[in-house]
N, C-alpha and C positions, 0 to 999 in steps of 0.2 A: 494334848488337850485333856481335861481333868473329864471323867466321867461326871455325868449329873447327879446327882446327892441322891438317895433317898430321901423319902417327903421327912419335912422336919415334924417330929409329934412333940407335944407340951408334953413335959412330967404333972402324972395323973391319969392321960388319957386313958382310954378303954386299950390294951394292947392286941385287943382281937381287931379292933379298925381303925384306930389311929385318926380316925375322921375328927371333922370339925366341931363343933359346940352346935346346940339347936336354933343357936339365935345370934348373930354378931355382923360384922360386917367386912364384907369382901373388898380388897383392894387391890385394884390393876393399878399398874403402870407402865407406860410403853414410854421409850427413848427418842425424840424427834432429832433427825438432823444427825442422823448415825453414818449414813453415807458420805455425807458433806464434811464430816468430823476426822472419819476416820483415811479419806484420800484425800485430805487437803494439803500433805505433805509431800516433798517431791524423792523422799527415799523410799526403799524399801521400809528400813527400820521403822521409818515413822508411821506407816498403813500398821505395821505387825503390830507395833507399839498401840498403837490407839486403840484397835479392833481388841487388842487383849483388855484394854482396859475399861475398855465397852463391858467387855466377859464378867470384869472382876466387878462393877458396880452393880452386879444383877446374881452376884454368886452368894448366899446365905448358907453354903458350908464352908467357908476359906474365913478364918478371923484373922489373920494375917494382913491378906491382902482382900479379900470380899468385905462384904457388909455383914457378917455374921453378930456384929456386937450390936447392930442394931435393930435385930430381930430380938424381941422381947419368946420369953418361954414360954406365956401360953397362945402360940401363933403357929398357925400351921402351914406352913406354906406348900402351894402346890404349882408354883412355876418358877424356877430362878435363872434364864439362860436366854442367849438370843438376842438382849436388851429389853426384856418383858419380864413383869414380876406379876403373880396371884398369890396374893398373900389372906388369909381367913383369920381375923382379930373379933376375940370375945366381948369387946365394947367400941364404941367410938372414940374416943377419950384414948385407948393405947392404939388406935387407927390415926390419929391424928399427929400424936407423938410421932409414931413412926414415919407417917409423910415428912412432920418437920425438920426431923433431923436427917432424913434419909436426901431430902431436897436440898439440905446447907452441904452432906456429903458430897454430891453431886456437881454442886458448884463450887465447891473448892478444887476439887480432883479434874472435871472436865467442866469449864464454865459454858463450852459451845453447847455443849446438848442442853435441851430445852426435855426437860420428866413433863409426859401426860398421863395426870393421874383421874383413878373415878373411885369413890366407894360406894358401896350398895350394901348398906344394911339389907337385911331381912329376918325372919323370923320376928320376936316381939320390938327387937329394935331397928326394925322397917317399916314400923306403922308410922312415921313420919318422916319424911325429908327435907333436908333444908330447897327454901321458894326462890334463891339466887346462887350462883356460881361464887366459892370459895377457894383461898389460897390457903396453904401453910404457911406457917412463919419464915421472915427472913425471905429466900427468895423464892420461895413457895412454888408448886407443881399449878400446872391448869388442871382446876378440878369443873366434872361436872356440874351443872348447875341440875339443881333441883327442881323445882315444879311440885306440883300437885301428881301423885304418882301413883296409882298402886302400889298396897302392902307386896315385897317378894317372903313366901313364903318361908323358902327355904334356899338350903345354899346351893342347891344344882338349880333353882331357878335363878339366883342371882349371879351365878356364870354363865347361866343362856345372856341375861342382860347385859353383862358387863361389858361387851363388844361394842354395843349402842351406847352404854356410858361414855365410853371412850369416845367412839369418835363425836359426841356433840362435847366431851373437851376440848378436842384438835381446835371446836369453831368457835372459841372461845378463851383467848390468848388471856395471860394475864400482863399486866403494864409489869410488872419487875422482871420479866423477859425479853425486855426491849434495851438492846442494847444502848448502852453510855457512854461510850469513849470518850475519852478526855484527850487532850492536848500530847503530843508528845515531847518528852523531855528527854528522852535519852537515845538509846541507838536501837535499834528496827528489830525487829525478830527475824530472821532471815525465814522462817516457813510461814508465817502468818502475816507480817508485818504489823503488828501490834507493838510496846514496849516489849525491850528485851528484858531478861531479870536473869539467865545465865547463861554461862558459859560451855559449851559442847567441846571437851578437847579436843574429842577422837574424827572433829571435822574441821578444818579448814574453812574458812568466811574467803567468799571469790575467788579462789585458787590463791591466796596464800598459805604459805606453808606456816607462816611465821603467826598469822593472827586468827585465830580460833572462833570458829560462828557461834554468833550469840544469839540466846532462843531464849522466847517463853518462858514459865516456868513449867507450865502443861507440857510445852515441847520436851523440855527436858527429862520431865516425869513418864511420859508416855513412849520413849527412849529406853529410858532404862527400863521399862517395862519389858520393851521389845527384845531388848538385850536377854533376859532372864529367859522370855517367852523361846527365843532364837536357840539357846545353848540348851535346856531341855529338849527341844523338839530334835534339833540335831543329833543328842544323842539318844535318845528312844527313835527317831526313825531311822537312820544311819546302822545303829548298832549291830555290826556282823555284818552288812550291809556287802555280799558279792558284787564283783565288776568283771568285766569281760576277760579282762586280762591285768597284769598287773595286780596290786596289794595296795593303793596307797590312802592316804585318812582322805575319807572327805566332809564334806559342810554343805550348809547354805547357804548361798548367798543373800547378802544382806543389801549391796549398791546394785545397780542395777546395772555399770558396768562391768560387773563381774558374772552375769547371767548370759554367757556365751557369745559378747560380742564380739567378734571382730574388726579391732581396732584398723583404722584406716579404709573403713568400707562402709554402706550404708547398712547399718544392725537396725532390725527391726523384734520387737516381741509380744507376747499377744497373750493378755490376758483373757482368761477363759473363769464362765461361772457356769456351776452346774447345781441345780435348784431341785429338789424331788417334786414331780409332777401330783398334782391333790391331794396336798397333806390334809388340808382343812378336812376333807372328805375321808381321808384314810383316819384323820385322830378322832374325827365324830364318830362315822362308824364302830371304831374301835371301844370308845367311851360306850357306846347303847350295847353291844355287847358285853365286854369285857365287868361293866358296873353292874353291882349290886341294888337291886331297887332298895331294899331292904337296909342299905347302908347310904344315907347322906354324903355326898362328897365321893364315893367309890369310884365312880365313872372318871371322876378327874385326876384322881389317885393314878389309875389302871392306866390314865393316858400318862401321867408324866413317866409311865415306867417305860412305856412303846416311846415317847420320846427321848428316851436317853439313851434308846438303841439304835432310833433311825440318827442319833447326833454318834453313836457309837461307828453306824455305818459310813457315816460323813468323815468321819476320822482317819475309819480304815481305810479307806477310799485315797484321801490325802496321804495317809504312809505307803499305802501298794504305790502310788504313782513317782513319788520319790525313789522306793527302791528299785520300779523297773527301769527308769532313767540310771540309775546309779548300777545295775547290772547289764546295762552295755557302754558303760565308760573302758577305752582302753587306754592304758598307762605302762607304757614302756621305759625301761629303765634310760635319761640323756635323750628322752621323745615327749613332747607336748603331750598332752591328755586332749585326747577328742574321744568326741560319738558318730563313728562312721555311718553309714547308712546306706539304702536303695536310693537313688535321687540324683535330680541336677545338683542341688547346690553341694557347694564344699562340707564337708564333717565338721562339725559343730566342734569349735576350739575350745576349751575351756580353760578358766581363768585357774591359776598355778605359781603362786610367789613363795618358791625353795625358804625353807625347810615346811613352809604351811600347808594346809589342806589343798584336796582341790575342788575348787566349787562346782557342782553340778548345773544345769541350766534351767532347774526350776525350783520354785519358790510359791508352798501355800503360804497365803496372806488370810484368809476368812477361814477357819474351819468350824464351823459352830449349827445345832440346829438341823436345818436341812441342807444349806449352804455351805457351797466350797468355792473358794476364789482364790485361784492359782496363775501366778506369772510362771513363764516359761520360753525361752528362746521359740522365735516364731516358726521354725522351722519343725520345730516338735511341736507343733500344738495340735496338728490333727490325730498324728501318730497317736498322744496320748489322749486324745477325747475316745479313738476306737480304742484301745486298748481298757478306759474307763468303765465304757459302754458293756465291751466282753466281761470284766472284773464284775460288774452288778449282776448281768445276765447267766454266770454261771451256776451249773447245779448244785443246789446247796446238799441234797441225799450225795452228791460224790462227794464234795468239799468234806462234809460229815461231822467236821469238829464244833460243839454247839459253843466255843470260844471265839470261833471266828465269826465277825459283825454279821453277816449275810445270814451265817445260820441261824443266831439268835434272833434276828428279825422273822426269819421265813417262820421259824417256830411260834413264834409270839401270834403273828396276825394266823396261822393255820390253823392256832389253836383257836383264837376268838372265833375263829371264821364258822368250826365247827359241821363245816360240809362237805360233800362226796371229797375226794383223792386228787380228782382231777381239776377242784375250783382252783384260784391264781390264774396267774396266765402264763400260754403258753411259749415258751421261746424254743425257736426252731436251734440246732445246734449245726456248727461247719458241718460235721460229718453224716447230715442227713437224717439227724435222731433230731428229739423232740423231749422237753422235761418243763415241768412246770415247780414254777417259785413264787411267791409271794412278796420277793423286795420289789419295792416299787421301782416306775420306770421316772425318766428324768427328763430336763429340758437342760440346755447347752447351748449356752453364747458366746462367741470367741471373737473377739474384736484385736486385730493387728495395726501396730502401731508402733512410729521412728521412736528409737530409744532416743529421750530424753523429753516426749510427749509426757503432758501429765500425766498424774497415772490416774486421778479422778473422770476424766476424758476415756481412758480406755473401760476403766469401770462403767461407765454409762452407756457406753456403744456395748460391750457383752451382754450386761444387766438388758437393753433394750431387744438383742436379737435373740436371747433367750427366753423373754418374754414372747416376742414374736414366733419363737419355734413353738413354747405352748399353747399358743392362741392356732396355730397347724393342727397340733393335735388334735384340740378341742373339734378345730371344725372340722378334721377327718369323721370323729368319734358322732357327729351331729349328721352327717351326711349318711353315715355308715354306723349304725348302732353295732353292728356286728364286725366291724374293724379292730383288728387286735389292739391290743393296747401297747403303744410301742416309744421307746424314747423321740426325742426330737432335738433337731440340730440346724444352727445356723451362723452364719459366718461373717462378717467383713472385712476388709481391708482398707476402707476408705477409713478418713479420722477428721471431716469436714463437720460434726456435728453431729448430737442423734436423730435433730428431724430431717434432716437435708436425707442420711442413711435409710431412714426408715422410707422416707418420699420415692429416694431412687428404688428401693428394694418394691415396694407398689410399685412402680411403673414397669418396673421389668417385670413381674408376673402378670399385668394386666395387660402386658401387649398382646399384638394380633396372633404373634410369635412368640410365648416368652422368653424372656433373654435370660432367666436364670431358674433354677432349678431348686433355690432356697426358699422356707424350709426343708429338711428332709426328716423323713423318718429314721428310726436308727438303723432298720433293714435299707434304706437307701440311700444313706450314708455311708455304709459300708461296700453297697456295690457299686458306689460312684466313685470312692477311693479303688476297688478292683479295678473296675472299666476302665478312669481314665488316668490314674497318676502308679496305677502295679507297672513294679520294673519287670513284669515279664507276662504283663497279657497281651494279647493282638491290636496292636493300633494304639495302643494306650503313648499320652504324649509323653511318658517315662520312660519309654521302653528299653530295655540294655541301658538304663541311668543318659540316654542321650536324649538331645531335644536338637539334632539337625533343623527341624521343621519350625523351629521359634520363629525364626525372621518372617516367615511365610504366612504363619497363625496369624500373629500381631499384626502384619503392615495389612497381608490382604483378608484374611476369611474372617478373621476379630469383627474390621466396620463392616463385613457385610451383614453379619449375623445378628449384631448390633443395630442395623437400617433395618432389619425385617426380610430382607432382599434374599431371592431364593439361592442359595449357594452353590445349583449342578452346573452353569458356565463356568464359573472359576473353580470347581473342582476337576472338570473335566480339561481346562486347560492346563490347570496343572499337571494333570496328570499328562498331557500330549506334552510339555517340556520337560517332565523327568522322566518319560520312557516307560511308566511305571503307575501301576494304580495308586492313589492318593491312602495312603495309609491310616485311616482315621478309629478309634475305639467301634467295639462294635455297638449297634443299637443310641449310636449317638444323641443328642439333640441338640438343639440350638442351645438351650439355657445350661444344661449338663457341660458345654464342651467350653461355653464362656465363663461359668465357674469354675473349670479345669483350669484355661489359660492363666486365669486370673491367680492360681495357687502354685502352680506349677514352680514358679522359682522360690515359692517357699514352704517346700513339702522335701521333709528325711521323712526316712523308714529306718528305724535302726532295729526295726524287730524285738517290739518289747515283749511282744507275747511270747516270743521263741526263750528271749533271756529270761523271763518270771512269767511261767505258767499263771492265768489267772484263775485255774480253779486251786491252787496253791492254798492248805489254810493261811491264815495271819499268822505271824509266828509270834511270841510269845511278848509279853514287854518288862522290860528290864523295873524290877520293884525303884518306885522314886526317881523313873525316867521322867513322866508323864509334869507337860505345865501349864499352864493358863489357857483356855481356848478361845482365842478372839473370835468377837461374833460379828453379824449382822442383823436388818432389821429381816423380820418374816413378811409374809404375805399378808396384808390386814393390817403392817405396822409401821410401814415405809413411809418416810416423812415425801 
């Protein structure tokens, strides 16, 4: 993923600040239908593909591939990433230009997304506003509508407004965004169902070998995108890239039956999203500190810099998890490549066609922003959410290197912060010490799901229990002002929909008993992985990698526990039929042990922390590894 540009300055400006002009007008624009756009295909390729291309329409450094030819030079921009643009233009007249043509952009290269744009003069050409809602030319952005309005001063008050600009766009469609299809005449697009217009060699149309699927032309474009996106990332995150044992090249994978399934078996995999917990909170504050009253525009300056570090750490984050999967791959010479592990289930096979690569079993798809949205064989997904969780929480004074993401962040907000030693917060460490860091904490949704489920489907079930893990937090943090501040996580398996999920998920915690134990904190996330699925705590239903007691769990203690019904007769019988006390985790619960059962058959341990320490700096990246970073929408932007 490409770092975030420095803010663009006009030739002329003042080089002591770079800031905007005293008077001009601010342009937002956010991308609707980014979610819907970018999983609406049922490959990998075609998520990677989209989501970069999201990237590239909102990039103002890449003339290549971004929009750089259509920033004019005396413009300053101060957001380019994410699918959200703040652009500051010294008239209206080249504000308008630039919607026009930036909007026929847009729908040539991705016609599904729908631009909501707003401008807001201010300073002398903010003493009036247009009195009805306006488009661009061609097929133009929804723009705010105007009114009778207060003058905005200045340009740090027309980015306080520019958020309420925006969304009374949303409510305010324009008709040349209404879709028109016409008739079809030729043959289907095999991911959208629209006209085809080409040809995909490198896939097969219904499993013929012989006749090649015919796509879109967006399909195709946003294909090759992925393609680029794919072979960069591979070799900047890969590069040097230690395995357990063995020497051999490895990759991404790109199909998703090459992400560790086992062919002839039911393969399940589970996308996982992880979101930084109050950015809005963490970039405002940032801004009132970090900005110069004294300088117009500083505050927003200061925040795009803290954002292309917390998008720097969302990166890191994506290459540490690839390399710790890719450091306990073993590969013996005339031996399959697996990832062995603690656990019931079999070592994770992986996909291996002589003389090629071998593909790992995980796949970032989103790295942008604050956002990471990662596939992954289901049976590593919790392995690598703890392991994630350790990576963020470690100490960045040991880490030490101010190149690695974690310490450049800790430094950045330590400094704004400007307080005693001790402010940040605190994270307790394994070995009973204690150190405080400044990178923020996260929210984590991992929805599981039968390989060859959409992958829009699993996206929406993670995106939904991540949400819900943050709305935990919140209402710990509300209950408990003095409650640390700590990650949160939540899980399913089910794939019957997001409301039927979220409905069951309330009802289990609202019973008399509850039946499950999600959300969790990331401190009890981690001792409910110890308690009940460690292959070598007391009771734990992993214990010595055996699960004797499945048939027993499932047929009788499961529905009781499930009815509410108190559990000591059928514990105690069973204990009077195996001679033996009932061997159950200690400090159990009802809801704890029925979220156990439930993961139990799809939980490895391959021990990533053992293979790649996570207080590890990043190591270095190869000059001209680095490619496109596909995004998503933010918080405040989500269609």
């Amino acid at each position: 993923m490409t770092s975030v540009p420095a803010p663009h300055r006009p030739p002329g400006a003042d080089p002591a600040d770079g800031g905007p002009p005293p008077s001009g007008v601010v342009v937002g624009v956010d991308l609707r239908g980014i979610q819907a756009y970018v999983y609406s295909g049922r490959r990998i390729l075609d998520a990677v593909g989209r989501a970069a291309l999201v990237a590239e329409l909102t990039d103002t450094s890449d003339a290549e591939h971004g929009i750089a030819d259509l920033v004019p030079p005396n413009c300053v921009v101060l957001r380019d990433a994410g699918g959200a643009l703040t652009a500051v233009f010294p008239e209206a007249g080249s504000a308008r230009e630039f919607t026009a043509r930036y909007t026929r952009r847009l729908r040539d290269r991705a016609g599904d997304l729908t631009p909501v744009v707003a401008h807001v003069p201010y300073g002398a050409a903010g003493d009036a506003t247009p009195a009805a809602p306006t488009t661009g030319h061609g097929p133009g952005p929804v723009a705010a509508p105007g009114g009778v309005r207060a003058p905005v001063s200045g340009v740090d008050e027309a980015l306080a407004v520019l958020p309420e600009r925006l969304r009374e766009a949303r409510r305010h469609m324009s008709a040349l965004h209404t879709p028109a299809h016409g008739y079809g005449i030729t043959a289907v697009c095999s991911v959208g169902g629209g006209p085809a217009e080409s040809v995909d060699s490198s896939r097969a149309q219904d499993d013929h070998a012989d006749v090649h699927e015919r796509v879109a032309a967006d399909v195709a474009r946003a294909r090759g995108i992925g393609r680029r996106w794919h072979r960069a990332h591979s070799a900047a995150w890969l590069a040097g890239a230690a395995t357990a044992t063995g020497a051999p090249a490895l990759a991404l994978p790109m199909e998703v039956d090459r992400l560790g399934r086992d062919h002839g078996e039911v393969s399940r995999l589970a996308v996982v999203h992880i979101d930084v917990n109050g950015l809005g909170i963490i970039l405002g504050a940032y801004r009132e500190r970090a900005g110069d009253p004294r300088v117009p525009g500083s505050g927003a300056m200061a925040q795009r810099r803290l954002s292309s570090r917390i998008a720097g750490l969302t990166e890191g984050l994506a290459r540490v998890l690839v390399r710790a999967v890719a450091a306990t791959v073993h590969a013996g010479p005339g031996q399959a490549p697996t990832i062995p592990g603690a656990g019931a289930t079999r070592p994770v096979t992986l996909y291996h066609a002589p003389p090629g690569p071998v593909r790992i079993p995980v796949r970032p798809i989103v790295v942008a922003g604050d956002d990471l949205t990662v596939l992954c064989d289901a049976r590593l997904a919790l392995s690598l959410v703890r392991y994630a969780l350790d990576w963020l929480d470690a100490d960045p004074e040991r880490i030490g290197d101010p190149r690695d993401p974690r310490v450049a962040l800790h430094r950045a907000l330590a400094a704004a912060h400007g307080g005693p030693p001790g402010a940040g917060r605190t994270v307790s460490g394994h070995d009973g010490g204690s150190h405080t860091t400044f990178v923020p904490t996260v929210g984590v949704g991992v929805a599981v799901q039968p390989v060859g489920a959409p992958l829009s489907l699993g996206y929406d079930l993670c995106e939904a229990m991540c949400h819900r893990a943050k709305q935990h937090r919140v209402a710990l943090a509300e209950a408990d002002p003095g409650t640390p501040d700590e990650h949160a996580v939540a899980w399913t398996t089910r794939f019957d929909g997001v409301d039927r999920v979220l409905r069951r998920l309330d009802q289990a915690r609202a019973a008399p008993v509850p039946r499950t134990g999600l959300p969790l904190t990331g401190t009890g996330f981690t001792r409910f992985l110890d308690r009940y699925l460690s292959g070598t705590a007391p009771g734990s239903l992993l214990a010595g990698g055996d699960t004797r007691q499945r048939g027993w769990l499932v047929s009788a203690l499961v529905p009781l526990l499930e009815s509410g019904t108190d559990p000591g007769p059928e514990l105690a019988r069973r204990a009077h039929v195996t001679g033996a006390p009932v061997e159950l985790p200690r400090d159990w619960t009802p809801g704890g042990l029925l979220d156990a059962v439930e993961m139990m058959d799809l939980y490895l341990d391959p021990g990533l922390a053992a293979a790649l320490d996570p207080h590890r700096p990043r190591p270095r990246e190869r000059a001209g590894a680095a490619g496109p970073g596909p995004a998503r929408p933010r918080e405040g932007a989500r269609p």
